[in-house]
C-alpha positions in Angstrom: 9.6 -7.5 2.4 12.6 -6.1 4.4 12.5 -6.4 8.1 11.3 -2.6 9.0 8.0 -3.5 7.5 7.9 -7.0 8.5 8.2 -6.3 12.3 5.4 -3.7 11.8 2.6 -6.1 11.1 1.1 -8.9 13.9 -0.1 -12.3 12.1 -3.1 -11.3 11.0 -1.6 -8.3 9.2 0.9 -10.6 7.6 -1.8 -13.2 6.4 -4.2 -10.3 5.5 -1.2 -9.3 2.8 -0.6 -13.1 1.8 -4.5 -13.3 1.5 -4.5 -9.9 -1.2 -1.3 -11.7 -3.3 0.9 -8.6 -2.0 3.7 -10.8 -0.7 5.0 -14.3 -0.5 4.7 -16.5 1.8 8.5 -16.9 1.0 9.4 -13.5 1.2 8.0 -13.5 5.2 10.1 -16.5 6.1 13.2 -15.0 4.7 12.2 -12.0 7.0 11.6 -14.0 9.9 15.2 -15.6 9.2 16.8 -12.4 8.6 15.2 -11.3 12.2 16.5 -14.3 14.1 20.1 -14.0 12.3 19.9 -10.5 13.7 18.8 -10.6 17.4 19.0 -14.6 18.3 22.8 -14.2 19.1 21.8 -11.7 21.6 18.7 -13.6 22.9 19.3 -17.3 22.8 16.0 -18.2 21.9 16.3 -20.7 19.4 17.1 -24.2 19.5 17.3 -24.8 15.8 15.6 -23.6 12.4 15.1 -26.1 9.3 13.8 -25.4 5.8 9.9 -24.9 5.8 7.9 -27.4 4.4 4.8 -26.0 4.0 4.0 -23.1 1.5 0.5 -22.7 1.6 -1.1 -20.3 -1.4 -2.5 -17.2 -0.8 -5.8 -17.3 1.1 -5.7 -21.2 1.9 -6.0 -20.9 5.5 -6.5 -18.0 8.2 -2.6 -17.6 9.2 -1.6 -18.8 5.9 2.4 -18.3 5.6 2.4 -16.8 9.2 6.1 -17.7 10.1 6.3 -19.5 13.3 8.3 -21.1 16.0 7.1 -24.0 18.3 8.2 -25.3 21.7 10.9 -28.1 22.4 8.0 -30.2 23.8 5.2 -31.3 23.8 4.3 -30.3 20.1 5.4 -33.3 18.0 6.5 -32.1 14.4 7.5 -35.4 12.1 10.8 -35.7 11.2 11.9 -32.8 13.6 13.5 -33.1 17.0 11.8 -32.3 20.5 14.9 -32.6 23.4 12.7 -31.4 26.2 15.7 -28.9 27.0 17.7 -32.0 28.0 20.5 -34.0 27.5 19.0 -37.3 28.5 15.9 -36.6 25.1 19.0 -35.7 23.1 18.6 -36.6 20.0 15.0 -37.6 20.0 13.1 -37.6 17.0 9.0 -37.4 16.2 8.0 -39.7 14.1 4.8 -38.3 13.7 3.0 -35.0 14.1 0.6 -34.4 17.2 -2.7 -33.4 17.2 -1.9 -29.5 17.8 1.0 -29.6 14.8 -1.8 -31.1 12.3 -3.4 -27.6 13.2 -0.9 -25.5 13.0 -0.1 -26.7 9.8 -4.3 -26.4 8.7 -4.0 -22.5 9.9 -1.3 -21.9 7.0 1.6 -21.5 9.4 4.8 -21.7 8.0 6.6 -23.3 11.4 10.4 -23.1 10.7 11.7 -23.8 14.1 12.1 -24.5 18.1 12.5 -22.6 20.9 14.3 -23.0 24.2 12.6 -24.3 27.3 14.4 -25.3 30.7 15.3 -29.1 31.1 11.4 -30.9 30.9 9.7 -27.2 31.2 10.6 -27.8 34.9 11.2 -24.0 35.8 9.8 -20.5 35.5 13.2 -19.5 33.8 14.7 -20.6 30.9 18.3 -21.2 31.3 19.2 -24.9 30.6 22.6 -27.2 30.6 21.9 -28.2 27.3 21.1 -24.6 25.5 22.5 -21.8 27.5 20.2 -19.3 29.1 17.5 -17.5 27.2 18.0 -13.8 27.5 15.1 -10.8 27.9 15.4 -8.3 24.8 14.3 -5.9 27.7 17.6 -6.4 29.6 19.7 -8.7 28.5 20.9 -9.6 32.3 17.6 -10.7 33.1 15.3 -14.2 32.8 12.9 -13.9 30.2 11.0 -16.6 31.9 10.0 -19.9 31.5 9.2 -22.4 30.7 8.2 -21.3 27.0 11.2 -18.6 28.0 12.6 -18.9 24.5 8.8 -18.3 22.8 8.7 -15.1 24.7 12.1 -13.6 23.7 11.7 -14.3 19.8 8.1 -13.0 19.7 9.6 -10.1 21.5 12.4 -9.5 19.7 10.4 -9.6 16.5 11.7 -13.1 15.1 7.9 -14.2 14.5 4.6 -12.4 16.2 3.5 -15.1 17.6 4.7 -18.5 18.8 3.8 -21.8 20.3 3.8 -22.0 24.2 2.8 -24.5 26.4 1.2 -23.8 30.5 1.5 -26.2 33.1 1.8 -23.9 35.9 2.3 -20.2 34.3 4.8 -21.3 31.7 2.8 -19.3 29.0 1.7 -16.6 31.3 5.4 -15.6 33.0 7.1 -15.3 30.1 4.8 -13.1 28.5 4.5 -10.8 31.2 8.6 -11.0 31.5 8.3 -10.2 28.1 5.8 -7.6 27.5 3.5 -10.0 25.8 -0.2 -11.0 25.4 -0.3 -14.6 26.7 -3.5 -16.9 27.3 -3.7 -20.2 29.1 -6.8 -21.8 27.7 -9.0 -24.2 30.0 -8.3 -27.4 30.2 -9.7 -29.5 27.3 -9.9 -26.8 25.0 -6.9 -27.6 23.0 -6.6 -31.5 22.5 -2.8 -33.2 23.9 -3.3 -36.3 21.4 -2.7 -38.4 19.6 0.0 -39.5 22.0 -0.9 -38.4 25.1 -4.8 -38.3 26.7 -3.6 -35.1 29.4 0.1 -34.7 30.4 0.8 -34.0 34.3 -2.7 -34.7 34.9 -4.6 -32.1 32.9 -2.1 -29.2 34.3 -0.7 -29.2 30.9 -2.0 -26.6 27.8 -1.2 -25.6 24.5 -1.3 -22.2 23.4 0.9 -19.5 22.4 2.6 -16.2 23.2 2.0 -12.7 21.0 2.2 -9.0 20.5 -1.2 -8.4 19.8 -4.5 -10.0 21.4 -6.3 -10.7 18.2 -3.6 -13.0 17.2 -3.4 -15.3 20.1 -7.5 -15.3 19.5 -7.4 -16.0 15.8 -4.8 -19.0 16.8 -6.8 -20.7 19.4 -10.1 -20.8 17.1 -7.6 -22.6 14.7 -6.6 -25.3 17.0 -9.5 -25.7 19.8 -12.0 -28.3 20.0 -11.3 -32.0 21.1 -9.6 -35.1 19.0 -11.3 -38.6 19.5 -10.4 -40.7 22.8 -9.6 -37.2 24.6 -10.3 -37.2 28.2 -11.8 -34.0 29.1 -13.9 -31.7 26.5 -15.0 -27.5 26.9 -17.8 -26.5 25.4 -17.2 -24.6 22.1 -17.8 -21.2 22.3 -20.6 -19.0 20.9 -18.7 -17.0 18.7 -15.2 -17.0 17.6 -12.5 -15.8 20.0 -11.5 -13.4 16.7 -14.5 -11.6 17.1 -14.5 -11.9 20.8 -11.3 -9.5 20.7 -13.8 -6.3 19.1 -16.7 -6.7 21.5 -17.6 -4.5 24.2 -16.6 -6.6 27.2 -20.0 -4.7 29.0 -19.2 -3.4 32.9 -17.6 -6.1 34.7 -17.3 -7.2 38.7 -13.5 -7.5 39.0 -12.0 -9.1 42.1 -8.4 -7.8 42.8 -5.9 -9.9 44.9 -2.3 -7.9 45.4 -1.0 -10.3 47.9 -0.2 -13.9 47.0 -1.0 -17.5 48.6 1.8 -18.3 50.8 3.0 -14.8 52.0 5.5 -14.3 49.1 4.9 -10.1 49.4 4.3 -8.4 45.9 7.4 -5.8 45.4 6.5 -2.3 44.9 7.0 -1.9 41.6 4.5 -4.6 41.0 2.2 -3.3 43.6 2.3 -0.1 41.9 1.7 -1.4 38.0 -1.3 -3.4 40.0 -2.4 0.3 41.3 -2.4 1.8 37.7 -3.7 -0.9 35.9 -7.0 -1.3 38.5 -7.4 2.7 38.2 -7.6 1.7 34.3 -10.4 -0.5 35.0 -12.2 1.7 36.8 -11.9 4.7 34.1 -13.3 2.1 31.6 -16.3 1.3 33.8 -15.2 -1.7 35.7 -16.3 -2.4 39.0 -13.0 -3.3 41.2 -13.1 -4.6 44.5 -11.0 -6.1 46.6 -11.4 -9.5 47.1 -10.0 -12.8 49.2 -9.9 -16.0 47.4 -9.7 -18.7 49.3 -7.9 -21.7 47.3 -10.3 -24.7 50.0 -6.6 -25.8 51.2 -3.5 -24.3 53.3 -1.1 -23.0 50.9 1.7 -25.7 52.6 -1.0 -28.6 51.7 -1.3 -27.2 48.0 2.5 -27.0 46.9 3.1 -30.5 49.0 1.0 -31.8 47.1 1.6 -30.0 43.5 5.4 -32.3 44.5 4.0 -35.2 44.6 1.8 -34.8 41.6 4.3 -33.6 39.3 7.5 -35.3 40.3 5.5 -39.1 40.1 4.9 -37.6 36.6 8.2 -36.5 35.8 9.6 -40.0 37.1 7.3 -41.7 34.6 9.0 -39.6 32.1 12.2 -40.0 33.1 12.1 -43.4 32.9 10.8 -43.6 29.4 13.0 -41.6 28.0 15.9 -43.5 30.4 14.5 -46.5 28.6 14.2 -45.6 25.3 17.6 -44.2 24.8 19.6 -46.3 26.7 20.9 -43.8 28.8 21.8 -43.0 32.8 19.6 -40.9 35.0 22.3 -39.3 37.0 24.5 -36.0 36.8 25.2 -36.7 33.2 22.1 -36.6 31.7 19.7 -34.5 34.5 20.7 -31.2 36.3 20.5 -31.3 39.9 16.8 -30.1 40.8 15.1 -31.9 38.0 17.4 -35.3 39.2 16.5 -34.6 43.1 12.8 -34.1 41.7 13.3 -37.4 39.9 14.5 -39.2 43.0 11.8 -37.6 44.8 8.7 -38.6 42.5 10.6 -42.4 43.3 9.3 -42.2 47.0 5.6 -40.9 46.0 3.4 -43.4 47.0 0.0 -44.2 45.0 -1.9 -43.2 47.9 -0.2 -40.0 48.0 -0.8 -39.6 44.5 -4.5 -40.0 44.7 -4.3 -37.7 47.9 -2.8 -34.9 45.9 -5.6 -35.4 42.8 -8.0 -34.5 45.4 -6.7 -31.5 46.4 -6.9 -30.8 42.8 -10.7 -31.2 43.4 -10.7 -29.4 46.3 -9.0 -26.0 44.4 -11.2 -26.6 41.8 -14.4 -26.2 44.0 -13.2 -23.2 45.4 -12.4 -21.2 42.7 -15.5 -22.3 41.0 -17.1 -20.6 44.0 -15.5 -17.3 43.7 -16.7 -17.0 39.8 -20.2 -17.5 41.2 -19.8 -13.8 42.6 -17.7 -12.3 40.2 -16.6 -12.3 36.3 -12.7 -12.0 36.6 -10.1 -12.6 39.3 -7.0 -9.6 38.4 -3.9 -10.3 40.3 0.0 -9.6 39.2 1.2 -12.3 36.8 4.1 -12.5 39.0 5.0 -10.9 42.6 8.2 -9.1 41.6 10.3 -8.2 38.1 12.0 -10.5 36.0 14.7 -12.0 38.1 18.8 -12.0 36.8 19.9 -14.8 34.9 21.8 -17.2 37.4 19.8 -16.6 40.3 17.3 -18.8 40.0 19.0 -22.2 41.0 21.4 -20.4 43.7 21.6 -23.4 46.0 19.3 -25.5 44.2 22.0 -28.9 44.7 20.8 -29.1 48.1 17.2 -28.7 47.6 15.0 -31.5 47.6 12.4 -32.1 45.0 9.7 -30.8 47.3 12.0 -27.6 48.1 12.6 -27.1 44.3 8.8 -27.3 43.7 8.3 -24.8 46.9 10.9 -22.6 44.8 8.6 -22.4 41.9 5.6 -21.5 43.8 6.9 -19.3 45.6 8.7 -17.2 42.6 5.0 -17.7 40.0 2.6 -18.2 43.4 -0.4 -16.5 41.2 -0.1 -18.7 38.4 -0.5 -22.0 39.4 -3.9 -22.5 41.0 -5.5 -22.2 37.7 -3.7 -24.7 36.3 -5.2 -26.9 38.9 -8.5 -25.5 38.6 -8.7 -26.0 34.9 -9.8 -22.5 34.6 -8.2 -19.7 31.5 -6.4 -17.3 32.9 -4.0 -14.5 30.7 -1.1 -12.2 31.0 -1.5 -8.8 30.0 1.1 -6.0 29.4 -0.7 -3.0 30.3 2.2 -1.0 32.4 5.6 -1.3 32.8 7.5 -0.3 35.8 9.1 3.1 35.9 12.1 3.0 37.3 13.5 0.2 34.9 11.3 0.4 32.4 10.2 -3.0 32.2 7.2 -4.6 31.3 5.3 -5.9 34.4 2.2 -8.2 33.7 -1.1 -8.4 34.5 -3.3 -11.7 35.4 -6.8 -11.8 34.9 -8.7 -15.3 35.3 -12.0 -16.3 34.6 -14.7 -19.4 35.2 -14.6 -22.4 33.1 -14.7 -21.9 29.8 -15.2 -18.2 29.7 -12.3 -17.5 27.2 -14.1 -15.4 25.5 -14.8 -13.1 28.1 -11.2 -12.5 28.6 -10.5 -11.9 25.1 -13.0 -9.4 25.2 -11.3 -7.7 28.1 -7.9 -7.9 26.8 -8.8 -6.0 23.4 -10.4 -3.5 25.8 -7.3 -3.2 27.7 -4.8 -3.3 24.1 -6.6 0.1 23.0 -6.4 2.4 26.1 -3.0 0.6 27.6 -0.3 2.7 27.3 1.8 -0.1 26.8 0.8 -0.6 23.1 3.8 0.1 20.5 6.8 -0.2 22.5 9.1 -2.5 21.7 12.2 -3.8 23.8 15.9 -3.1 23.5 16.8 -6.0 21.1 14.4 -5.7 18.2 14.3 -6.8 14.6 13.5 -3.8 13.3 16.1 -1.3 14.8 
């Protein structure tokens, strides 16, 4: 299979051909190869590749010899490194695979590689010390996002259809709208964090992946849901598969609309406008859209102050292990100014700030809950404005603070976040782009607690009348 054909076809397609004996699972990995030798030089997306160990025959699994990419962390493969995007976890080696890689590797997917994030996923773009930016195969000048930034651009570019992402506070959402992808954040529990950790950041965390096409990011997550003994937090399994979810009639839903975000950061026209066109969509398919105000139970002030405290005492914890375990400095040399102010930061949170800040968790939670009561999905812009150019991001970040860096994140992803707090899924869907540029602009649309489904059912909706569907970016495989 050359890489013209190989590019044509999502994961499913490419299983469905391993499944009938019509190609190799060898023959797609050299494709995927080929595609990374051709547009990673361009992109920067990824870290390293290795030799694939796993060959599974034809039919053994749903994704069976599905070439794939996962995440510089939080995915442990054995044998393989995971540097976190930073020079202090250079070097690091798993010694054993997680809970998530044990299920990749049941699926039938043929994972020959890592992809960038920024140092300890600590950003919304992806443009680490230790790596080198990640570029956007949209425009090659701008972020394509972060923190599974390198995730988006190969699935983008066409290197694999699909890739392993991770969602703490939008990280799987921003780069696929940045991107022009289909990304989900599952609720929390769905997918398990073990064996080594019970929850990272206090639940925030999620596994998942970015793709081209909504029925692959569904077929993934049946593949890898459910819980693992000893984990701390379990959703309900759903009624159906998420596979199937994708071809259902999603029905006439009561869609909320928010174009504004918490904490004043103002949506920029383009934005605006792709929100304008994509609720007119809605409507034409039978949607009820209505404006709504959601209300998040706190000040917007109170919510990032104490998002800081929450993840910086994590991030010290980290820091320190990883300090610890490789006998190394946490200073300049091993920690780029805001994640080493965030560091000195988390050093000064207090454990009676700390349990402060997990109720204001509790407190978001509530509310949102609340809002879901009244309607079936929240649809706001994935992000208030277009992907930004590479090098803006940290412009004067060496004299924020770690609460200023964290206000710096919220206030470039401000939509993203609450539902990491909540617990709640939430996805990024490319139904516009913007018409000036030309660049994809992403959707978010949010629903209750374990309601996955009903947003996979919405998204394949969306996938058929979008007229986003079968454009592909500047830097792609197949041209």
């Amino acid at each position: 299979m050359d890489i013209t054909e190989y590019v044509g076809f999502d994961a499913v397609g490419l299983a469905e051909l391993v499944a009938k004996g019509e190609v190799a699972p060898a023959e797609l990995e050299a494709a995927a190869r080929e595609a990374a030798r051709a547009v990673d030089p361009q992109i920067n997306a990824i870290v390293e590749t290795w030799p694939a160990e796993d060959e599974p025959g034809p039919g053994s699994a749903p994704l069976a010899g599905v070439p794939f990419l996962i995440k510089d962390i939080a995915v442990a493969m054995a044998g393989k490194r995971m540097e976190l995007g930073s020079r202090l976890a250079a070097g690091n080696v798993s010694g054993t695979d997680s809970s998530v890689m044990r299920r990749f590797r049941r699926a039938g997917l043929v994972t020959f590689g890592r992809t960038t994030t920024p140092e300890m996923a600590y950003s919304n773009t992806t443009e680490p010390v230790l790596y080198g930016a990640t570029r956007n195969p949209w425009d090659l000048a701008r972020s394509a996002g972060g923190s599974s930034g390198g995730a988006g651009a190969a699935v983008a570019a066409g290197v694999v259809p699909i890739a392993h992402a991770t969602d703490a506070a939008g990280s799987i959402r921003v780069p696929a709208a940045h991107n022009g992808l289909f990304g989900l954040k599952p609720t929390r529990g769905r997918v398990s964090m073990g064996p080594h950790f019970d929850e990272l950041f206090n639940g925030l965390v999620v596994h998942g992946s970015v793709s081209r096409t909504v029925r692959d990011s569904a077929t993934l997550l049946d593949q890898i849901r459910g819980p693992e003994p000893g984990d701390p937090y379990f959703a309900q399994e759903p009624s159906r598969p998420y596979a199937e979810e994708v071809a259902r009639h999603p029905g006439s839903l009561r869609i909320g609309v928010v174009t504004q975000a918490w904490g004043g950061h103002r949506t920029t026209t383009p934005v605006a406008d792709a929100l304008g066109r994509t609720v007119r969509l809605l409507e034409d398919l039978g949607h009820q859209v209505v404006e709504a105000e959601v209300g998040l139970g706190v000040d917007w002030e109170e919510f990032v102050l104490a998002s800081a405290r929450q993840w910086t005492a994590n991030l010290t914890a980290s820091v320190d292990g990883l300090a610890a375990a490789f006998g190394r400095p946490v200073d300049s040399s091993t920690l780029e100014p805001p994640i080493l102010a965030s560091y000195h930061y988390g050093q000064r949170v207090s454990g009676a700030q700390f349990v402060a800040a997990l109720d204001i968790r509790n407190r978001i939670a509530r509310s949102l809950a609340r809002f879901f009561d009244t309607h079936d999905i929240l649809l706001t812009p994935t992000t208030p404005d277009l992907p930004p150019l590479l090098g803006t991001h940290a412009e004067g970040a060496e004299a924020l603070d770690g609460l200023g860096w964290l206000r710096r994140l919220m206030d470039i992803s401000p939509f993203t976040a609450p539902f990491n707090v909540a617990g709640t899924p939430a996805m990024s869907v490319p139904v516009t782009a913007d018409a000036e540029t030309g660049l994809p602009v992403g959707m978010q649309f949010a629903a209750g607690y374990g309601l996955e489904g009903r947003l996979f059912r919405l998204a394949g909706q969306l996938e058929q009348a979008s007229p986003w569907s079968g454009r592909t970016p500047t830097v792609w495989a197949g041209n």
